[in-house]
Structures are given as structure tokens and as C-alpha cells.
C-alpha positions as CSV (number, residue, x, y, z in Angstrom):
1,X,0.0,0.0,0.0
2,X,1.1,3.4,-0.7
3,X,1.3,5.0,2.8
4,X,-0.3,8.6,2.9
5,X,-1.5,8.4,6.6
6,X,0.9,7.0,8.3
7,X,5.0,6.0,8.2
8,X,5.7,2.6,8.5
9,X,10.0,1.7,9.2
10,X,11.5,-1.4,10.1
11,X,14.5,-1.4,12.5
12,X,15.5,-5.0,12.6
13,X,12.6,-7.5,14.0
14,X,10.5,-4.0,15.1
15,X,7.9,-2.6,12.6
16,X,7.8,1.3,14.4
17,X,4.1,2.9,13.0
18,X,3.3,6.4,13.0
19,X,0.2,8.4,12.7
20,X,1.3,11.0,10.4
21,X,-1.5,13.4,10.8
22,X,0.1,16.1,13.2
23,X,-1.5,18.9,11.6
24,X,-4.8,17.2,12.6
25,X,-3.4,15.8,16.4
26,X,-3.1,12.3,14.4
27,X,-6.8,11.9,14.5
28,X,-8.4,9.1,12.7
29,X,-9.8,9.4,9.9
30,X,-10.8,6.6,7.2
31,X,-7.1,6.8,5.3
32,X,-5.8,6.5,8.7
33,X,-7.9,3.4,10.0
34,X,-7.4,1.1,6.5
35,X,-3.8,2.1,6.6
36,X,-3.0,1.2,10.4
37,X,-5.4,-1.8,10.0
38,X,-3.0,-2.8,6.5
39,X,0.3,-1.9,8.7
40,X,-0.8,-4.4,11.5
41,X,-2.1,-7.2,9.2
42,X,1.1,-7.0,7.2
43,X,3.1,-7.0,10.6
44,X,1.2,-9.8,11.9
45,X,1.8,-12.1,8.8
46,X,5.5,-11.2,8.5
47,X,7.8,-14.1,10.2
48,X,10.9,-11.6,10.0
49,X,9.1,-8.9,12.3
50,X,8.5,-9.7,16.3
51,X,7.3,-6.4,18.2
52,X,5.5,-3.7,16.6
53,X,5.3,0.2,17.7
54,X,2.4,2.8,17.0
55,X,3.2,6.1,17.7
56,X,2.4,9.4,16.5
57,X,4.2,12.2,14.5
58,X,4.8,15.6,16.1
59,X,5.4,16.1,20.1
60,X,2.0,17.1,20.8
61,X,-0.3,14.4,20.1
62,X,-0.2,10.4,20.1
63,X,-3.7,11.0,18.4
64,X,-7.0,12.9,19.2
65,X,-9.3,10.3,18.8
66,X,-11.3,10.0,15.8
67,X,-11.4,12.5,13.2
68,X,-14.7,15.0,14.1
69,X,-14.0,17.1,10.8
70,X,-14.7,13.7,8.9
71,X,-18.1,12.2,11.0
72,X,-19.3,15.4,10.9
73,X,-19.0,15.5,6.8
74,X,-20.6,12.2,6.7
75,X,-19.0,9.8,8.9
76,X,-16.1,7.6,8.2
77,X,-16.4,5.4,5.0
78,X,-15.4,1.6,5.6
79,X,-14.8,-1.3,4.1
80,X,-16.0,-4.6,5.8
81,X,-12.3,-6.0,6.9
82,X,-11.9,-2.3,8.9
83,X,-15.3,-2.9,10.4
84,X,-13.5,-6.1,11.3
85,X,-10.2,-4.4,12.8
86,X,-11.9,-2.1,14.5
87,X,-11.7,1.4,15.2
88,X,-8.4,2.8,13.8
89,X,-7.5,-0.4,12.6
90,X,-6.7,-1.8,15.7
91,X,-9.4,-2.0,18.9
92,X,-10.9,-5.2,17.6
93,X,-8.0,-6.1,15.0
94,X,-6.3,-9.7,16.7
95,X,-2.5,-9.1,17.2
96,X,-0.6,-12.4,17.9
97,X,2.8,-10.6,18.4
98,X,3.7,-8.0,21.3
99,X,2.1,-4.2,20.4
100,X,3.7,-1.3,22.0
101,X,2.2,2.0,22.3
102,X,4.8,5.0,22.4
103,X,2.5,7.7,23.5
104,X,4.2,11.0,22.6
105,X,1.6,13.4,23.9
106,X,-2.1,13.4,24.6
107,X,-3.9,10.4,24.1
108,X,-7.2,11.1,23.9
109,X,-10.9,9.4,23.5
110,X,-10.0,7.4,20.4
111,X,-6.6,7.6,21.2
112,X,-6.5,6.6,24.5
113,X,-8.8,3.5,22.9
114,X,-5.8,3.1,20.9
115,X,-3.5,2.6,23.7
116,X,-5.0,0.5,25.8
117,X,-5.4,-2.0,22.7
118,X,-1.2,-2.3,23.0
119,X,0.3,-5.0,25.2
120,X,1.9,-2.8,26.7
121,X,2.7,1.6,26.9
122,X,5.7,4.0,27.0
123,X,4.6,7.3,27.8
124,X,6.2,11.0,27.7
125,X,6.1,13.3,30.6
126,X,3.8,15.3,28.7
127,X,1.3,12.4,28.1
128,X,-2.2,12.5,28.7
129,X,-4.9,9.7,29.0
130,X,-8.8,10.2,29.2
131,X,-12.5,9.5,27.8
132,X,-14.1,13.0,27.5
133,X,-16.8,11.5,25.1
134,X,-19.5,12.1,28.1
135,X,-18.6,15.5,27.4
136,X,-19.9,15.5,24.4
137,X,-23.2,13.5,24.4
138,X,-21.5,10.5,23.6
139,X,-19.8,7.3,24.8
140,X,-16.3,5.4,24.1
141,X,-17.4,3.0,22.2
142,X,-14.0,1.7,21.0
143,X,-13.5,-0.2,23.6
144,X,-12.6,2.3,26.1
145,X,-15.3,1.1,28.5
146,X,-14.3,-2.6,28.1
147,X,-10.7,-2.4,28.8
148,X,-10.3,0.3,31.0
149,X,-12.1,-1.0,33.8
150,X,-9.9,-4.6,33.2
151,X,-6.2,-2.5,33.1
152,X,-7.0,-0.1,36.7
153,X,-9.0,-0.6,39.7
154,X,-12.4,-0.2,38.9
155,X,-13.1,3.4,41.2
156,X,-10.2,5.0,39.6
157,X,-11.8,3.8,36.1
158,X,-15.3,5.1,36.5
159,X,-13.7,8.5,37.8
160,X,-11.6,8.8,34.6
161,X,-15.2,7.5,32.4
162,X,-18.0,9.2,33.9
163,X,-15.9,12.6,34.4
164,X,-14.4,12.6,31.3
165,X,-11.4,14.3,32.6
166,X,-8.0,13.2,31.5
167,X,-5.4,12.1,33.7
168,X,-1.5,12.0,33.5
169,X,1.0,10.3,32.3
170,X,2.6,9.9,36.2
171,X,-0.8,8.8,37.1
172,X,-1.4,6.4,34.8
173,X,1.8,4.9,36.1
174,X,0.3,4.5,39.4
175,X,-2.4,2.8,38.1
176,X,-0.4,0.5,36.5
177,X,-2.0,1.5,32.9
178,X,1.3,3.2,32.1
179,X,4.8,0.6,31.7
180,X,7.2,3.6,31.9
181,X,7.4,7.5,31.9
182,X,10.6,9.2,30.0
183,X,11.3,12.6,29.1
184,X,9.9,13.6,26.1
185,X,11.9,13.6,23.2
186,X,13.1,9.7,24.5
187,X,9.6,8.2,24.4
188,X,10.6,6.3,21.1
189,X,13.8,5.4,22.2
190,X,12.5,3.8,25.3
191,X,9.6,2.0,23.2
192,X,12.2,0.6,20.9
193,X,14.8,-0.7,24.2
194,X,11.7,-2.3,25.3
195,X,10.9,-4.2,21.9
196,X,14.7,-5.3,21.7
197,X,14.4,-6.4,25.3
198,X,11.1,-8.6,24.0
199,X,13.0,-9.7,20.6
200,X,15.8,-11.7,22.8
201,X,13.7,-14.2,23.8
202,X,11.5,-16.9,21.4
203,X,9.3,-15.7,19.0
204,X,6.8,-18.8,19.2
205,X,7.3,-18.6,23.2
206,X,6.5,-15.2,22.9
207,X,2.7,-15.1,20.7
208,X,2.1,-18.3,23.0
209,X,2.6,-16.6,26.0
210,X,0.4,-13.7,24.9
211,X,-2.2,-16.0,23.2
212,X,-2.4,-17.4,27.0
213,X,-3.0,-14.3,29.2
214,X,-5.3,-12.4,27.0
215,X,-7.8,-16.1,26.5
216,X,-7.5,-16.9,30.1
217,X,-8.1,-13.5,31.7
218,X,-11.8,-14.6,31.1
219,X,-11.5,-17.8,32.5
220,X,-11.8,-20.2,35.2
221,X,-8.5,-21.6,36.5
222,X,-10.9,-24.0,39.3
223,X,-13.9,-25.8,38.0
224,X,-14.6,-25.9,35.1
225,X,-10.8,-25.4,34.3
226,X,-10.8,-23.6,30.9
227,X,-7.5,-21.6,31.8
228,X,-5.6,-24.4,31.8
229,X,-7.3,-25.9,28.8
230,X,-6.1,-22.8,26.8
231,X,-2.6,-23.1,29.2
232,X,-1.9,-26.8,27.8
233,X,-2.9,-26.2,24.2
234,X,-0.2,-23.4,23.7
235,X,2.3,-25.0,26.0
236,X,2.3,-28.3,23.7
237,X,2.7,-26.8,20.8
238,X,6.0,-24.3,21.9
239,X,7.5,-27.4,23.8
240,X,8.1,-29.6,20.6
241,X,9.4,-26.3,18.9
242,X,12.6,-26.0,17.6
243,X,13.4,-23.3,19.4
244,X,12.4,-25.2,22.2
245,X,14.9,-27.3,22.2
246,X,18.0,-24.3,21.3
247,X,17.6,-22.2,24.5
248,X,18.5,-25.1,27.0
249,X,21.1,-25.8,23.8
250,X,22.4,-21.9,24.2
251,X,22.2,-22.1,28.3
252,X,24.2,-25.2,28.2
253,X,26.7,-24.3,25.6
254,X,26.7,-20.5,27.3
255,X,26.3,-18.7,24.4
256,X,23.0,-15.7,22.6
257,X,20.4,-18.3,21.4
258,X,19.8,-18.5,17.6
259,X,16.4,-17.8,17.1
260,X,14.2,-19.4,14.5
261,X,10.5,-19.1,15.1
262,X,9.4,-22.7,14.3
């Protein structure tokens, strides 16, 4: 695809995406949302490429949420596999490998909906998280509502949704919805130290691993046991992997592991 909306690079095993709307806060718009939707689907099929990083362009805003210029014109126009993915391409879209949000600035409505789809968030000083759709008559229906509540305590959630006031990047720390606060202008840095601290260990181990928290969160680990059901399927299949077998080949011979995915 010919990237208008966005920058895609790859540095090594990391595919680093970036809304490249800063004129507009990096809202999303329709050319955003099929292109960040393409970016992740091409990431996700790629065997070469292990952690991926959405950020945004400029050093005021990870993104504003969705584009109001655009719904208010008509709406956003989509095709069925966006509907699919979600808003922005992401909230619904299944990622089997690690996502990393590198939150450069406010993060708001939409785009905290975007962050809190990632596995995991590096945050500037200057970041900002909240839901201020109640604000305006409406609700986050990207997910905000679901996931929120799941990443903080519950009181501290409902605060940040039925207010619709934004909170900060130190606070969401606290809460444990933030990884990591750095200065500013090493929010990208730190994302991509974190996604070569990921790409060290197994690939398969990795997706497994992932595949396992998110389909058990839901689940009973007691009676019946359905976590360990989901546990058991993914450990099987990572133990009889190759890579399996060249880690306690590495430890033993005291040397990096060679990787191979399979």
C-alpha cells in the first residue's frame, strides 16, 4: 500500500508505525484506519518482524481520537475487513505478536482507545490519557469502556469515564496503565529498548505466552478449568518447537540463542 496516513520503518525485527497526521493531532480518519489496519495485518503475517510500535508524528499528540471534521462530513467510510479491525485499525483487530504504544503526547478518547489496545505503553512526561466523550453526548465505544475498567481498579476507572477528565502520564503509572514514563523527546527510544528487550527471547514462546493471558483473563482456572485448557494447548505446541529445544542448547553451551521461530 502506498502510505499517505501514516509512516511505516523497520528497524531489525521492530515494525515502528506512525500516525502522520500532526496537523490534525493524528486523528483518525478513514485513510488512517485502512492504513493502520494494513500496517498491523502486514506485521502480523511477517515471520521476519516480532514487536511492533504505534506512535504518533509531532510532540503534541499520540492521536486525538477519531477525526470530528470527517463524521461530521458524513461519517467515516469503511470497508467490511476495517469494520473487522476495529476502530483505527486496531481496537478489535487480533494481534498475535507483542504491540507497543509509544504515547508522545495526549492520548485522547480514540486515542487513549488506541492505547490501551497495546500489550503494553511507554509514555512521555507530557502524556495525557482520558474518555471526554461524556462530554460530548456521547460514549467510548472503541473499547474504552471494556478495557479500562480490566487495566486499573475499577473506582479509579469510572472517575476517569463518567468525568471525562484526562489524567496524567505519572498517574497512569500509578495505576499501573502506564509501563514507563521518560522525558519527552526519548519516548521512542525507550519504546524501541523495550521491543529489543522482547526480541531476545523466542518468538513462538512469545505469541504463545500472549495467546495465554489475553484467552484466560476470562476464565476459570478452578472448575470448570478452561485456563488451563487454553494453558496446555499453547504450551504443547511451543515445547516440541525448535526453538524449544535451542535455548537449553544456548544455556548449556553459554552462548546468545539463535532464534528461528518454528
Amino acid at each position: 500500500m502506498d502510505y499517505q496516513a501514516i509512516i511505516v520503518e523497520k528497524i531489525g525485527r521492530i515494525a515502528v508505525i506512525t500516525f502522520n497526521r500532526p496537523e490534525a493531532m493524528n486523528a483518525v480518519n478513514s485513510r488512517l484506519w485502512l492504513e493502520t489496519g494494513t500496517a498491523l495485518k502486514e506485521f502480523n503475517e511477517d515471520p521476519d518482524l516480532w514487536v511492533a510500535i504505534l506512535t504518533g508524528a509531532g510532540d503534541r499528540a499520540f492521536s486525538a481520537g477519531a477525526d470530528l471534521k470527517e463524521i461530521g462530513a458524513g461519517g467515516f467510510s469503511t470497508t467490511d475487513e476495517m469494520k473487522e479491525w476495529g476502530f483505527a485499525g486496531i481496537v478489535r483487530h487480533h494481534i498475535s505478536k507483542p504491540v507497543i504504544a509509544a504515547v508522545n503526547g495526549f492520548a485522547l478518547g480514540g486515542g487513549t482507545e488506541i492505547a490501551l489496545a497495546c500489550d503494553l505503553i511507554v509514555a512521555s512526561e507530557k502524556a495525557s490519557f482520558g474518555l471526554p466523550e461524556v462530554k460530548r453526548g456521547l460514549i467510548a465505544g472503541g473499547g474504552g469502556l471494556l478495557r479500562l475498567p480490566r487495566q486499573i481498579p475499577l473506582k479509579v476507572a469510572m472517575r476517569v469515564i463518567l468525568t471525562g477528565n484526562p489524567i496524567s502520564a505519572e498517574e497512569a503509572k500509578q495505576w499501573g496503565l502506564v509501563n514507563e514514563v521518560v522525558p519527552h523527546d526519548q519516548v521512542l527510544n525507550a519504546a524501541i529498548k523495550l521491543a529489543e528487550e522482547i526480541i531476545c527471547n523466542a518468538p513462538l514462546a512469545v505469541k504463545a505466552s500472549k495467546e495465554i493471558v489475553y484467552r484466560g483473563l476470562d476464565t476459570s482456572m478452578t472448575f470448570p478449568p478452561e485456563g488451563w485448557s487454553i494453558n496446555n494447548e499453547y504450551t504443547s505446541q511451543v515445547f516440541v518447537s525448535n526453538d524449544a529445544k535451542e535455548g537449553p542448547r544456548a544455556f548449556a553451551e553459554k552462548r546468545k540463542p539463535n532464534w528461528s521461530g518454528q
